[in-house]
VMD Tcl script that draws the C-alpha trace (Angstrom):
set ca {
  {93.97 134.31 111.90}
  {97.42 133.14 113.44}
  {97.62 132.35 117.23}
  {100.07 133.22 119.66}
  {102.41 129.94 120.41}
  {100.48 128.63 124.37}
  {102.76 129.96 127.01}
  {102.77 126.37 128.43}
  {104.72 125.22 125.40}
  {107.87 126.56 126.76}
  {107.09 125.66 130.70}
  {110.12 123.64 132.36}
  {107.61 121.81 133.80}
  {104.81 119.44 132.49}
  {101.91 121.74 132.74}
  {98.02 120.63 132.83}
  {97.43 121.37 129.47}
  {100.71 119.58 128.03}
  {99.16 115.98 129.27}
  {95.96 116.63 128.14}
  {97.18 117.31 125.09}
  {99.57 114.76 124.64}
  {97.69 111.85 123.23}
  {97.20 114.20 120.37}
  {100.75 114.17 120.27}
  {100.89 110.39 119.11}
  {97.76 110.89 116.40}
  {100.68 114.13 115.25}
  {103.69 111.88 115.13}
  {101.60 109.50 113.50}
  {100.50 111.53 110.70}
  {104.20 112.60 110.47}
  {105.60 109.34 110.12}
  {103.02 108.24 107.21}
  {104.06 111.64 105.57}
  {107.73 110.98 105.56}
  {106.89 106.80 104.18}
  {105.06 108.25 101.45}
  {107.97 110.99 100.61}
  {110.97 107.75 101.28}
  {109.30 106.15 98.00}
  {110.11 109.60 95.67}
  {113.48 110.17 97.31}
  {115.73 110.74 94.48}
  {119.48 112.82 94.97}
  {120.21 115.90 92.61}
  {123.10 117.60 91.09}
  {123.20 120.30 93.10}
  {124.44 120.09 96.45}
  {121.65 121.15 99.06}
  {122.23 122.32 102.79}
  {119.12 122.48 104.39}
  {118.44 124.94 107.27}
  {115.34 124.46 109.98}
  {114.34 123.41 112.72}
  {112.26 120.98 114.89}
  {110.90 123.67 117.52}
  {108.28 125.73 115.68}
  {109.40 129.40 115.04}
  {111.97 131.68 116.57}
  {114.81 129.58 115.67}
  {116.96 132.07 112.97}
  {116.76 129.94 110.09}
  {116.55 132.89 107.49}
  {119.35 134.23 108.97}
  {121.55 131.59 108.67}
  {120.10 130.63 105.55}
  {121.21 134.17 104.41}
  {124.78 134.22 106.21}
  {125.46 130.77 104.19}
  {124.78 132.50 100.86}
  {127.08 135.30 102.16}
  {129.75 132.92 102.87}
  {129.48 130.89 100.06}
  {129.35 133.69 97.37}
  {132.88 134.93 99.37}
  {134.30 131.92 98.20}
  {133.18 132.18 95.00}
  {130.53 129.60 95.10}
  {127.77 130.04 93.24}
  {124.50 129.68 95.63}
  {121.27 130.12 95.82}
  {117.93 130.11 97.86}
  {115.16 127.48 97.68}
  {111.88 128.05 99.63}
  {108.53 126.54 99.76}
  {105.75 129.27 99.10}
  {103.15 129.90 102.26}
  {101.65 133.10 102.07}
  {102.21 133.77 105.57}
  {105.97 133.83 105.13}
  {106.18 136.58 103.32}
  {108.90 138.49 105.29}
  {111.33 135.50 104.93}
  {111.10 135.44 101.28}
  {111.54 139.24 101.01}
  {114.73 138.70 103.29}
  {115.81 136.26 101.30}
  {115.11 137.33 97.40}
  {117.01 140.58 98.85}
  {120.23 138.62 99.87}
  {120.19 136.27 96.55}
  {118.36 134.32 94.01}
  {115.66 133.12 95.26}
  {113.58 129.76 93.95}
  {110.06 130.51 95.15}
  {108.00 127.33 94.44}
  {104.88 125.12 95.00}
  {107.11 122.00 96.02}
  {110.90 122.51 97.17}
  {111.85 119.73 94.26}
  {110.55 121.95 91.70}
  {113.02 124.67 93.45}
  {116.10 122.34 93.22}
  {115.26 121.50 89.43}
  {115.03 125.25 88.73}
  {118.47 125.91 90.40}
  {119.99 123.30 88.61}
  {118.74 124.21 85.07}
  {120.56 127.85 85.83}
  {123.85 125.60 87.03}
  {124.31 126.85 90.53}
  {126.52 125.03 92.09}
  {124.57 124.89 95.72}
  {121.30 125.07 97.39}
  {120.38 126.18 100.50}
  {116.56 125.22 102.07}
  {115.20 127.66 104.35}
  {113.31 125.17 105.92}
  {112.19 121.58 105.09}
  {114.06 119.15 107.49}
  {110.91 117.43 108.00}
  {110.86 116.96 103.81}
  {111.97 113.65 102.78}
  {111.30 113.59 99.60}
  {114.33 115.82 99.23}
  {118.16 113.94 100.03}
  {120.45 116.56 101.42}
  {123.84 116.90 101.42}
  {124.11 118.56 104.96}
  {121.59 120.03 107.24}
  {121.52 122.41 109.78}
  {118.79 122.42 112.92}
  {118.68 125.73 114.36}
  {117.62 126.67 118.05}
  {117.45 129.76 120.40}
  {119.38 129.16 123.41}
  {116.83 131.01 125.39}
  {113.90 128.76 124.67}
  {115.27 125.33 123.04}
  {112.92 122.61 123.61}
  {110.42 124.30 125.34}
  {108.54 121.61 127.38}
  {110.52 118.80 125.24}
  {107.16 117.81 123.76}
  {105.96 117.44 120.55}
  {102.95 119.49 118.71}
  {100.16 120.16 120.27}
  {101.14 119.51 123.80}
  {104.66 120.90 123.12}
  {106.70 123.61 120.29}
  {108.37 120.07 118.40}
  {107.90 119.15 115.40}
  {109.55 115.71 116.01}
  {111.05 114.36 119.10}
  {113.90 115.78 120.49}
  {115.78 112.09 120.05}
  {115.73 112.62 116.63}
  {118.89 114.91 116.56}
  {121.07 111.94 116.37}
  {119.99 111.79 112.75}
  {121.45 115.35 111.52}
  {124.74 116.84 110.93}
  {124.91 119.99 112.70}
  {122.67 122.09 115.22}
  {123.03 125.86 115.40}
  {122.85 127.84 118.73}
  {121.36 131.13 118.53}
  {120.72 133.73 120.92}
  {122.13 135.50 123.87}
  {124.18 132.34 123.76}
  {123.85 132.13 128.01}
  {124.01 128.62 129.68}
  {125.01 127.30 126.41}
  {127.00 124.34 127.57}
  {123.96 122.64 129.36}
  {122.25 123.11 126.32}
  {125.49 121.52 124.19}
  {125.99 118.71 127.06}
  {122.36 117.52 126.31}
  {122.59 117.68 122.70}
  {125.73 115.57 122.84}
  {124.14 112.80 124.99}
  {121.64 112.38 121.91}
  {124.23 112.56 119.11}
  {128.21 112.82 120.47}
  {128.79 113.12 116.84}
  {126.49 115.47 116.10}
  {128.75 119.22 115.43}
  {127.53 121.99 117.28}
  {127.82 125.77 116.27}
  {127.63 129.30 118.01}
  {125.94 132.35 116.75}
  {124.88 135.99 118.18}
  {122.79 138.78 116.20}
  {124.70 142.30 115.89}
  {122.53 145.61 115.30}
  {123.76 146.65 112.41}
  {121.82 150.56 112.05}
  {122.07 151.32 116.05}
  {123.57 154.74 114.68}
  {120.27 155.63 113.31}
  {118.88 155.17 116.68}
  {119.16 157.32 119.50}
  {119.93 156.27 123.12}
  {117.88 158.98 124.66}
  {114.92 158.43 122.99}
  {112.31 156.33 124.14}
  {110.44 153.12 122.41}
  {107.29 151.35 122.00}
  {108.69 148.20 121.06}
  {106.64 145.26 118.98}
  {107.19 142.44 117.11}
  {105.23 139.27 115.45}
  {108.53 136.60 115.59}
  {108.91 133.53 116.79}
  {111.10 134.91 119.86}
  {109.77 138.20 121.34}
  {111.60 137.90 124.06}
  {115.27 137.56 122.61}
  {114.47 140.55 120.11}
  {114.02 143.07 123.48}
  {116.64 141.62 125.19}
  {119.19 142.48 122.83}
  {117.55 146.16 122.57}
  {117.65 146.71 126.46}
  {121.44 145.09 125.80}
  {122.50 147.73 123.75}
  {120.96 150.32 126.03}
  {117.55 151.39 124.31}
  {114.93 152.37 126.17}
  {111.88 150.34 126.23}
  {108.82 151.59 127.69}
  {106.41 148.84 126.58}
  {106.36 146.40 124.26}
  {103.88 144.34 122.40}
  {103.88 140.98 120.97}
  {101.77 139.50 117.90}
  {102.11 135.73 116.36}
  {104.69 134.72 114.02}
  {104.54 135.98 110.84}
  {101.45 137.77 111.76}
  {99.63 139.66 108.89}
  {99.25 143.58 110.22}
  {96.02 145.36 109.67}
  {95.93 148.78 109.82}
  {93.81 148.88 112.46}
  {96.69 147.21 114.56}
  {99.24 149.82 113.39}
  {97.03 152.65 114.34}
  {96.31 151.33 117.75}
  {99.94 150.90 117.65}
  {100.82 154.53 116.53}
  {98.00 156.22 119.48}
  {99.46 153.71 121.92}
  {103.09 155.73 121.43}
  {101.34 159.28 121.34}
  {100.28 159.06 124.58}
  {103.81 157.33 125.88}
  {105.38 160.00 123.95}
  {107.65 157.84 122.20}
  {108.76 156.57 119.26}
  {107.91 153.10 117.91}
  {110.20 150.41 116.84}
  {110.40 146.92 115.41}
  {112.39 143.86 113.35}
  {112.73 144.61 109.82}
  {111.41 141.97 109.26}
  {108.34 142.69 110.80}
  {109.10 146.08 108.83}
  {108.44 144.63 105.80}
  {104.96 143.39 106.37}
  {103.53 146.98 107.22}
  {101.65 149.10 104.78}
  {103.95 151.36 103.42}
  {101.54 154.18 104.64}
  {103.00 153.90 108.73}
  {106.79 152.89 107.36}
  {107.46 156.18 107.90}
  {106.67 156.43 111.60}
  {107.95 153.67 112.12}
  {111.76 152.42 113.13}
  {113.49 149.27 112.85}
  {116.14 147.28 114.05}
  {118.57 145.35 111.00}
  {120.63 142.81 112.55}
  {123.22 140.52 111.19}
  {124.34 137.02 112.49}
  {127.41 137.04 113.94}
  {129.03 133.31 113.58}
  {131.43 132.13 115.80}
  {134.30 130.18 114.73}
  {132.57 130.91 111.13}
  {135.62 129.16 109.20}
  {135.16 126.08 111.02}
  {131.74 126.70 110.57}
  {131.51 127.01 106.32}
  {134.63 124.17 106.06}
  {132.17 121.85 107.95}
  {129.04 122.24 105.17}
  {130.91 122.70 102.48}
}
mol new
graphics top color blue
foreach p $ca { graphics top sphere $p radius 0.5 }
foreach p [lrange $ca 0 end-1] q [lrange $ca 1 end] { graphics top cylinder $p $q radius 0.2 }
display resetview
Protein backbone atom coordinates (compact mmCIF):
# COMPACT_ATOMS: atom_id res chain seq x y z
CA UNK A 1 0.00 0.00 0.00
CA UNK A 2 1.39 3.53 -1.11
CA UNK A 3 1.33 6.47 1.43
CA UNK A 4 0.39 9.87 1.03
CA UNK A 5 3.79 12.15 0.79
CA UNK A 6 3.81 13.77 5.09
CA UNK A 7 2.35 17.20 4.81
CA UNK A 8 5.48 18.40 6.74
CA UNK A 9 7.60 17.57 3.72
CA UNK A 10 6.58 20.66 2.00
CA UNK A 11 6.42 23.03 5.35
CA UNK A 12 8.53 26.40 4.86
CA UNK A 13 9.51 25.81 8.08
CA UNK A 14 11.58 23.04 9.89
CA UNK A 15 8.80 21.14 11.45
CA UNK A 16 9.15 18.59 14.58
CA UNK A 17 9.08 15.71 12.60
CA UNK A 18 11.70 16.98 9.86
CA UNK A 19 14.60 16.98 12.78
CA UNK A 20 13.67 13.94 14.12
CA UNK A 21 13.92 12.52 11.09
CA UNK A 22 16.88 13.94 9.83
CA UNK A 23 19.65 11.75 11.06
CA UNK A 24 17.95 9.23 8.89
CA UNK A 25 18.63 11.59 6.33
CA UNK A 26 22.54 11.01 6.55
CA UNK A 27 22.11 6.87 6.87
CA UNK A 28 19.78 7.89 3.14
CA UNK A 29 22.50 9.97 1.57
CA UNK A 30 24.78 7.45 2.66
CA UNK A 31 23.26 4.57 1.04
CA UNK A 32 22.94 6.88 -2.02
CA UNK A 33 26.39 7.73 -2.31
CA UNK A 34 27.64 3.89 -2.07
CA UNK A 35 24.93 3.27 -4.83
CA UNK A 36 26.23 5.80 -7.24
CA UNK A 37 30.39 4.39 -6.35
CA UNK A 38 29.29 1.10 -7.24
CA UNK A 39 27.36 2.36 -10.62
CA UNK A 40 30.85 5.04 -11.39
CA UNK A 41 32.82 1.57 -11.89
CA UNK A 42 30.19 0.28 -14.94
CA UNK A 43 29.87 3.76 -16.42
CA UNK A 44 30.36 3.22 -20.01
CA UNK A 45 28.93 6.05 -22.93
CA UNK A 46 26.63 4.70 -25.85
CA UNK A 47 25.86 5.50 -29.36
CA UNK A 48 22.84 6.91 -28.89
CA UNK A 49 22.51 10.21 -27.54
CA UNK A 50 20.41 10.15 -24.17
CA UNK A 51 18.57 13.22 -22.50
CA UNK A 52 17.50 12.24 -19.30
CA UNK A 53 14.38 13.78 -17.65
CA UNK A 54 13.68 13.65 -13.56
CA UNK A 55 13.89 15.00 -10.79
CA UNK A 56 15.37 15.27 -7.22
CA UNK A 57 11.95 16.13 -5.32
CA UNK A 58 9.92 12.91 -5.24
CA UNK A 59 6.75 13.06 -7.49
CA UNK A 60 4.68 15.83 -8.95
CA UNK A 61 7.41 17.21 -10.96
CA UNK A 62 6.00 16.61 -14.92
CA UNK A 63 8.65 14.46 -16.05
CA UNK A 64 6.37 12.30 -18.42
CA UNK A 65 5.26 15.24 -19.82
CA UNK A 66 8.24 16.64 -20.82
CA UNK A 67 9.61 13.41 -21.55
CA UNK A 68 6.67 13.19 -24.07
CA UNK A 69 6.85 16.95 -25.45
CA UNK A 70 10.73 16.09 -26.26
CA UNK A 71 9.70 13.13 -28.42
CA UNK A 72 7.13 15.53 -30.01
CA UNK A 73 9.73 17.98 -30.76
CA UNK A 74 12.26 15.83 -31.82
CA UNK A 75 10.15 13.66 -34.25
CA UNK A 76 9.14 17.48 -35.81
CA UNK A 77 12.54 17.73 -36.71
CA UNK A 78 12.81 14.62 -38.08
CA UNK A 79 14.79 12.99 -35.40
CA UNK A 80 14.29 9.73 -34.78
CA UNK A 81 13.52 9.25 -30.82
CA UNK A 82 12.48 7.15 -28.54
CA UNK A 83 11.43 6.35 -24.86
CA UNK A 84 13.50 4.44 -22.26
CA UNK A 85 11.93 3.59 -18.85
CA UNK A 86 12.75 1.46 -15.96
CA UNK A 87 9.79 -1.04 -15.20
CA UNK A 88 8.02 -0.55 -11.49
CA UNK A 89 4.73 -1.85 -11.46
CA UNK A 90 3.40 1.05 -9.77
CA UNK A 91 4.11 3.31 -12.74
CA UNK A 92 1.92 2.01 -14.84
CA UNK A 93 0.14 5.23 -16.03
CA UNK A 94 3.51 6.75 -17.13
CA UNK A 95 4.35 3.94 -19.31
CA UNK A 96 0.85 3.89 -20.88
CA UNK A 97 1.42 7.75 -21.49
CA UNK A 98 4.39 7.15 -22.87
CA UNK A 99 4.11 3.78 -25.20
CA UNK A 100 1.02 6.00 -26.52
CA UNK A 101 3.24 9.03 -27.58
CA UNK A 102 6.23 6.68 -29.04
CA UNK A 103 8.34 3.67 -28.84
CA UNK A 104 8.73 2.78 -25.78
CA UNK A 105 11.87 0.55 -24.21
CA UNK A 106 10.25 -1.02 -21.16
CA UNK A 107 13.10 -2.82 -19.26
CA UNK A 108 14.53 -4.44 -16.07
CA UNK A 109 17.69 -2.04 -16.10
CA UNK A 110 17.62 1.37 -18.19
CA UNK A 111 21.11 0.01 -19.95
CA UNK A 112 19.31 -2.83 -21.32
CA UNK A 113 16.76 0.02 -22.70
CA UNK A 114 19.59 2.06 -24.37
CA UNK A 115 21.10 -1.24 -25.99
CA UNK A 116 17.62 -2.06 -27.34
CA UNK A 117 17.22 1.48 -28.88
CA UNK A 118 20.40 1.32 -30.38
CA UNK A 119 20.09 -2.15 -32.05
CA UNK A 120 16.76 -0.51 -33.87
CA UNK A 121 19.24 2.72 -34.79
CA UNK A 122 17.34 5.53 -33.20
CA UNK A 123 19.12 8.25 -33.23
CA UNK A 124 18.10 9.56 -29.46
CA UNK A 125 16.97 8.53 -26.11
CA UNK A 126 15.05 10.13 -23.76
CA UNK A 127 14.94 8.69 -19.78
CA UNK A 128 11.84 9.32 -18.02
CA UNK A 129 13.54 9.27 -14.97
CA UNK A 130 16.97 8.06 -13.69
CA UNK A 131 19.09 11.19 -12.77
CA UNK A 132 20.07 9.47 -9.73
CA UNK A 133 21.45 6.41 -12.28
CA UNK A 134 25.05 6.56 -12.80
CA UNK A 135 25.70 3.79 -14.36
CA UNK A 136 24.18 5.50 -17.38
CA UNK A 137 26.49 8.78 -19.04
CA UNK A 138 24.08 11.24 -20.49
CA UNK A 139 24.35 13.55 -22.99
CA UNK A 140 22.02 16.25 -21.36
CA UNK A 141 19.64 16.11 -18.51
CA UNK A 142 16.79 17.81 -17.49
CA UNK A 143 15.59 18.23 -13.53
CA UNK A 144 12.08 19.07 -13.45
CA UNK A 145 10.16 20.99 -10.57
CA UNK A 146 6.65 22.45 -9.80
CA UNK A 147 6.89 25.99 -9.05
CA UNK A 148 4.22 25.60 -6.49
CA UNK A 149 6.01 23.18 -4.24
CA UNK A 150 9.91 23.07 -5.30
CA UNK A 151 11.97 21.99 -2.49
CA UNK A 152 9.52 21.47 -0.09
CA UNK A 153 11.30 21.78 3.32
CA UNK A 154 14.83 21.70 1.33
CA UNK A 155 15.51 18.36 3.03
CA UNK A 156 16.37 15.22 1.91
CA UNK A 157 14.28 11.73 2.25
CA UNK A 158 12.79 10.94 5.05
CA UNK A 159 12.80 14.20 6.83
CA UNK A 160 12.24 16.06 3.51
CA UNK A 161 10.65 15.28 -0.54
CA UNK A 162 14.76 15.19 -1.94
CA UNK A 163 16.22 12.73 -3.29
CA UNK A 164 19.68 14.45 -3.09
CA UNK A 165 20.55 17.78 -1.77
CA UNK A 166 19.39 20.68 -3.29
CA UNK A 167 23.36 21.80 -3.86
CA UNK A 168 23.61 19.26 -6.18
CA UNK A 169 21.99 21.27 -9.12
CA UNK A 170 25.27 22.76 -9.93
CA UNK A 171 26.02 19.38 -11.48
CA UNK A 172 23.15 19.34 -14.31
CA UNK A 173 22.44 21.09 -17.44
CA UNK A 174 19.05 22.36 -17.31
CA UNK A 175 16.08 22.58 -14.68
CA UNK A 176 12.49 22.80 -15.89
CA UNK A 177 9.82 25.01 -14.16
CA UNK A 178 6.45 23.70 -14.17
CA UNK A 179 3.30 24.89 -12.90
CA UNK A 180 1.20 27.94 -12.49
CA UNK A 181 4.62 29.39 -13.11
CA UNK A 182 3.81 32.27 -10.07
CA UNK A 183 6.83 33.75 -8.10
CA UNK A 184 9.01 32.10 -10.55
CA UNK A 185 11.94 34.43 -10.38
CA UNK A 186 12.62 33.73 -6.59
CA UNK A 187 12.55 30.32 -7.48
CA UNK A 188 15.12 31.06 -10.70
CA UNK A 189 17.27 33.61 -8.40
CA UNK A 190 17.92 30.63 -5.99
CA UNK A 191 18.62 28.15 -8.54
CA UNK A 192 21.17 30.50 -10.06
CA UNK A 193 23.06 31.09 -6.76
CA UNK A 194 23.71 27.16 -6.87
CA UNK A 195 24.63 26.89 -10.57
CA UNK A 196 24.78 30.59 -12.58
CA UNK A 197 25.41 28.33 -15.42
CA UNK A 198 22.91 26.11 -14.94
CA UNK A 199 19.87 27.01 -18.03
CA UNK A 200 16.58 27.41 -16.75
CA UNK A 201 13.24 26.71 -18.69
CA UNK A 202 9.44 27.70 -18.42
CA UNK A 203 6.49 25.50 -18.91
CA UNK A 204 2.50 25.66 -18.26
CA UNK A 205 -0.11 22.67 -18.85
CA UNK A 206 -3.07 23.59 -21.40
CA UNK A 207 -6.50 21.53 -21.18
CA UNK A 208 -6.63 20.23 -24.22
CA UNK A 209 -10.64 18.48 -24.19
CA UNK A 210 -12.22 21.52 -21.99
CA UNK A 211 -14.92 21.41 -24.90
CA UNK A 212 -16.06 18.12 -23.71
CA UNK A 213 -16.62 19.64 -20.41
CA UNK A 214 -19.26 21.79 -19.39
CA UNK A 215 -18.93 25.00 -17.29
CA UNK A 216 -22.23 24.60 -15.61
CA UNK A 217 -21.85 21.38 -14.45
CA UNK A 218 -20.57 20.52 -11.26
CA UNK A 219 -17.44 18.12 -10.15
CA UNK A 220 -16.21 15.75 -7.69
CA UNK A 221 -12.74 16.15 -8.39
CA UNK A 222 -9.82 13.35 -7.47
CA UNK A 223 -6.61 12.49 -8.27
CA UNK A 224 -3.54 10.08 -7.06
CA UNK A 225 -0.43 12.55 -8.55
CA UNK A 226 2.32 13.82 -7.17
CA UNK A 227 0.70 17.49 -7.12
CA UNK A 228 -3.03 17.52 -6.15
CA UNK A 229 -3.02 20.77 -5.60
CA UNK A 230 -1.72 22.23 -9.04
CA UNK A 231 -4.16 19.74 -10.93
CA UNK A 232 -7.41 21.78 -9.15
CA UNK A 233 -5.94 24.88 -9.48
CA UNK A 234 -5.78 24.87 -13.06
CA UNK A 235 -9.53 23.40 -13.11
CA UNK A 236 -10.92 26.28 -10.81
CA UNK A 237 -8.54 28.46 -13.47
CA UNK A 238 -10.42 27.58 -16.28
CA UNK A 239 -13.69 28.08 -14.46
CA UNK A 240 -14.94 24.44 -13.46
CA UNK A 241 -16.76 23.96 -10.68
CA UNK A 242 -15.38 22.00 -7.91
CA UNK A 243 -17.44 20.92 -5.15
CA UNK A 244 -14.99 18.58 -3.39
CA UNK A 245 -12.15 16.97 -4.17
CA UNK A 246 -10.19 13.99 -3.04
CA UNK A 247 -6.65 13.10 -3.01
CA UNK A 248 -4.93 9.49 -3.10
CA UNK A 249 -0.91 8.75 -3.27
CA UNK A 250 1.04 8.86 -6.32
CA UNK A 251 0.52 6.39 -8.63
CA UNK A 252 -1.96 4.86 -6.36
CA UNK A 253 -3.44 1.46 -7.46
CA UNK A 254 -7.57 2.00 -7.45
CA UNK A 255 -9.72 -0.69 -6.03
CA UNK A 256 -13.05 -0.78 -6.82
CA UNK A 257 -14.12 -0.32 -3.64
CA UNK A 258 -12.47 3.25 -3.85
CA UNK A 259 -14.26 4.03 -7.15
CA UNK A 260 -17.58 3.09 -5.77
CA UNK A 261 -17.20 5.13 -2.68
CA UNK A 262 -16.12 7.57 -5.19
CA UNK A 263 -19.19 7.20 -7.56
CA UNK A 264 -21.97 7.34 -4.13
CA UNK A 265 -19.85 10.22 -2.87
CA UNK A 266 -21.03 12.27 -6.33
CA UNK A 267 -24.72 10.85 -6.16
CA UNK A 268 -25.43 12.49 -3.24
CA UNK A 269 -23.43 15.93 -4.41
CA UNK A 270 -25.28 15.49 -7.53
CA UNK A 271 -22.42 15.86 -9.65
CA UNK A 272 -20.35 14.53 -11.98
CA UNK A 273 -16.86 13.11 -11.28
CA UNK A 274 -13.64 14.02 -12.83
CA UNK A 275 -9.94 13.26 -12.91
CA UNK A 276 -6.19 13.26 -14.78
CA UNK A 277 -6.06 10.88 -17.53
CA UNK A 278 -3.64 9.69 -16.21
CA UNK A 279 -5.23 8.68 -13.24
CA UNK A 280 -7.89 7.62 -16.02
CA UNK A 281 -5.95 5.02 -17.11
CA UNK A 282 -5.51 3.11 -13.92
CA UNK A 283 -9.39 2.60 -13.38
CA UNK A 284 -11.21 -0.56 -14.22
CA UNK A 285 -12.66 -0.07 -17.38
CA UNK A 286 -16.07 -0.95 -15.68
CA UNK A 287 -16.45 3.04 -13.98
CA UNK A 288 -14.50 4.67 -17.26
CA UNK A 289 -17.66 5.39 -18.32
CA UNK A 290 -18.87 7.53 -15.43
CA UNK A 291 -16.11 8.90 -15.22
CA UNK A 292 -14.46 12.30 -16.90
CA UNK A 293 -11.06 13.41 -17.41
CA UNK A 294 -8.96 16.18 -17.95
CA UNK A 295 -6.00 15.71 -21.10
CA UNK A 296 -3.54 18.35 -20.83
CA UNK A 297 -0.58 19.24 -22.90
CA UNK A 298 2.68 21.09 -21.86
CA UNK A 299 2.89 24.25 -23.10
CA UNK A 300 6.83 25.26 -23.42
CA UNK A 301 7.89 28.57 -23.34
CA UNK A 302 10.51 29.84 -25.51
CA UNK A 303 10.31 26.00 -26.83
CA UNK A 304 12.96 26.76 -29.74
CA UNK A 305 15.42 27.90 -27.36
CA UNK A 306 14.32 25.21 -25.41
CA UNK A 307 14.93 21.94 -28.10
CA UNK A 308 18.27 24.01 -29.67
CA UNK A 309 19.63 23.80 -26.04
CA UNK A 310 19.32 19.61 -25.74
CA UNK A 311 19.81 18.92 -28.94
Amino acid sequence: MRLNKPKFWDYRKTSIWSILLFPISFIYLFLVWMKKISSISKNHKKNCPIICVGNIYVGGTGKTSLSVKINELLRNKNIKSCFVKKFYKNQIDEQKLLGENGKLFLTKTRKEGIEQAEKENYEVAILDDGLQDLSIKYDQNVVCFNDVNFKGNGMTIPAGPLRENLSNLNKYDHVFLNGNLENVENLKDEIKFINSKIQIHLGKYIPINLNKLNETDKYLVFSGIGNHKTFISMIKNNKLNVLEDIEFPDHYNYKNDDLDKILSRSKKLNCKILTTKKDYLRIDKKYTDEINFIDVELNIIDQNKFIKAII
